[in-house]
C-alpha positions in Angstrom: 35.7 -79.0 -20.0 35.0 -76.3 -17.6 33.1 -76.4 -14.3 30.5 -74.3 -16.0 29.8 -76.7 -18.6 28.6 -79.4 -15.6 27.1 -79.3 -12.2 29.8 -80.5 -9.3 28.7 -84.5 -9.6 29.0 -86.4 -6.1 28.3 -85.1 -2.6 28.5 -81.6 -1.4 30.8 -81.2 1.5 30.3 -77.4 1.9 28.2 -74.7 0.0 28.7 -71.0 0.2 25.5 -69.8 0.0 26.2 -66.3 0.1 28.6 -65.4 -2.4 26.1 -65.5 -5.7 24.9 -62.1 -3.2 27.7 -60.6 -2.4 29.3 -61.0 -6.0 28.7 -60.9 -9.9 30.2 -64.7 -11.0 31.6 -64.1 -14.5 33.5 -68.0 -14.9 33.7 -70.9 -12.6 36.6 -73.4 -12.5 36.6 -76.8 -11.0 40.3 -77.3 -9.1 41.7 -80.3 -6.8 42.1 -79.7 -3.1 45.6 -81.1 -1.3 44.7 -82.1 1.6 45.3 -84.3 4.8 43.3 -87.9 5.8 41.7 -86.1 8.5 40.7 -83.2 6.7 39.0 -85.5 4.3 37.5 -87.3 6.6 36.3 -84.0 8.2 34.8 -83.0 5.1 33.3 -85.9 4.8 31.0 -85.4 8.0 29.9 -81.7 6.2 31.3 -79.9 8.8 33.5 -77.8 6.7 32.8 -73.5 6.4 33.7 -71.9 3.3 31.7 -68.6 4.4 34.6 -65.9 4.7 37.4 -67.9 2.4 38.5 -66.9 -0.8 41.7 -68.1 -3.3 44.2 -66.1 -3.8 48.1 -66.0 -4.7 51.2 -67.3 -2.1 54.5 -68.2 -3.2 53.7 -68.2 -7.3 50.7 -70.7 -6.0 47.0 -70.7 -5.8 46.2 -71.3 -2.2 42.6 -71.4 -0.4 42.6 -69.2 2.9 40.5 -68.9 5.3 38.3 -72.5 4.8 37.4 -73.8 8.0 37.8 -77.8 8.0 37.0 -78.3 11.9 39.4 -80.8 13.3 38.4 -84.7 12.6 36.5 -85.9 16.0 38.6 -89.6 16.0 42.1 -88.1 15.3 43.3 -88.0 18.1 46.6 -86.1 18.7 47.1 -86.1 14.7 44.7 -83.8 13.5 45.4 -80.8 11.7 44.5 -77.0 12.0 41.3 -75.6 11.0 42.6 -73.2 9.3 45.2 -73.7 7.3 46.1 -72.4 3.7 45.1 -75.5 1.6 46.8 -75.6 -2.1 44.9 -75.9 -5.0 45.5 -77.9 -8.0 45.0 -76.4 -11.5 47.2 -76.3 -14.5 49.6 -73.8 -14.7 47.9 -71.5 -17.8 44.8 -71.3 -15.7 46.7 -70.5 -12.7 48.3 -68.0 -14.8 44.7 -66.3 -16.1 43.3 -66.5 -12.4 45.8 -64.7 -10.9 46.0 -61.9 -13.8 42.8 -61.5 -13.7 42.8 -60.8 -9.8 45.8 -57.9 -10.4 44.6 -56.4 -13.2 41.3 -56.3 -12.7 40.5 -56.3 -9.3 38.0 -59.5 -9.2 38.1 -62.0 -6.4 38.8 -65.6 -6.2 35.3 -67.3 -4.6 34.7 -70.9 -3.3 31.0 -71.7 -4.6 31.4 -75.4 -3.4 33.6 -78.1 -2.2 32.0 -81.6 -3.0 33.3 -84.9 -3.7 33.5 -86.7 -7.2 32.0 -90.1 -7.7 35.7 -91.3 -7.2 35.8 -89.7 -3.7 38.8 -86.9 -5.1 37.8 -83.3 -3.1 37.4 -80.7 -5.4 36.5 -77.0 -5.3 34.6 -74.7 -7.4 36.2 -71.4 -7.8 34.4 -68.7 -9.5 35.8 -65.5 -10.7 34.0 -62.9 -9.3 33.1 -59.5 -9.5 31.3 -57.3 -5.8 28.5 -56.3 -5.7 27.4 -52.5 -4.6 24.1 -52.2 -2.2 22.2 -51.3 -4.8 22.8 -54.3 -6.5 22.0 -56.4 -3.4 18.8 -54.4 -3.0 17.8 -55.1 -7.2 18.3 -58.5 -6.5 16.2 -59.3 -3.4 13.8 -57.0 -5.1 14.0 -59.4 -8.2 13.8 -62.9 -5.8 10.9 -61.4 -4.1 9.3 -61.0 -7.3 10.0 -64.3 -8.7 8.6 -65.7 -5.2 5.5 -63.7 -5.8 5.0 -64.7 -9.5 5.2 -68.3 -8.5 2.8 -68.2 -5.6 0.2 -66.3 -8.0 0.6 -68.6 -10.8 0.0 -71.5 -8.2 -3.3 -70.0 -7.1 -4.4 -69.4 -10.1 -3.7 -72.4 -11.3 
């Protein structure tokens, strides 16, 4: 079963918001997340950035870079940093097609979500993606603005 096939169940710990406009998403994959008891804890508060990251290849591995977990408040000298490259967890043939399909052709590892299953596990959803030119930026707030307008005249109407 593949991340497409089900919306991420649970709590959402961290969106990114702006990556269905800056990229085309062509498949999405659910993976696990290893991380520390106070980087769960600080996901847990929704504190957590996954703006700028992305998922990419590091020592035959599929790591997330760049996530920002800020440091857990209660931790005390413990805690871990913010920015760390977190491994994710994903069989090895997937790994395998991921990472292919970033060398050969050129697409880019995204973190849609992180969120938390019903049994509390972290998990990401990584989509394999595709960038977007300006133009297609501009057709698609063109085509939201449209869709906004639609729905407002349809409401007046009726």
């Amino acid at each position: 079963m593949t991340a497409k096939d089900k919306q991420p169940a649970g709590r959402v710990a961290a969106k990114n918001r702006r990556a269905r406009f800056d990229y085309f998403i062509e498949d999405r994959l659910e993976a696990g997340l290893m991380l520390t008891g106070t980087e769960v804890k600080s996901l847990r508060e929704g504190r957590a950035s996954i703006q700028e990251s992305y998922a990419g290849d590091m020592k035959g591995e599929l790591y997330l870079f760049n996530a920002h977990i800020p440091e857990y408040s209660h931790a005390g000298h413990q805690s871990h940093e913010p920015r760390r490259p977190r491994k994710l967890l994903v069989h090895a043939r997937e790994r395998d097609r991921l990472l292919g399909a970033v060398k050969r052709e050129g697409a880019t590892l995204v973190p849609l979500t992180i969120y938390f299953t019903p049994r509390g596990i972290a998990k990401v959803e990584l989509g394999l993606a595709r960038g977007k030119r300006k133009a297609d930026k501009r057709e698609a707030v063109k085509q939201r603005d449209w869709q906004r307008e639609k729905a407002r005249v349809l409401r007046e109407r009726g």
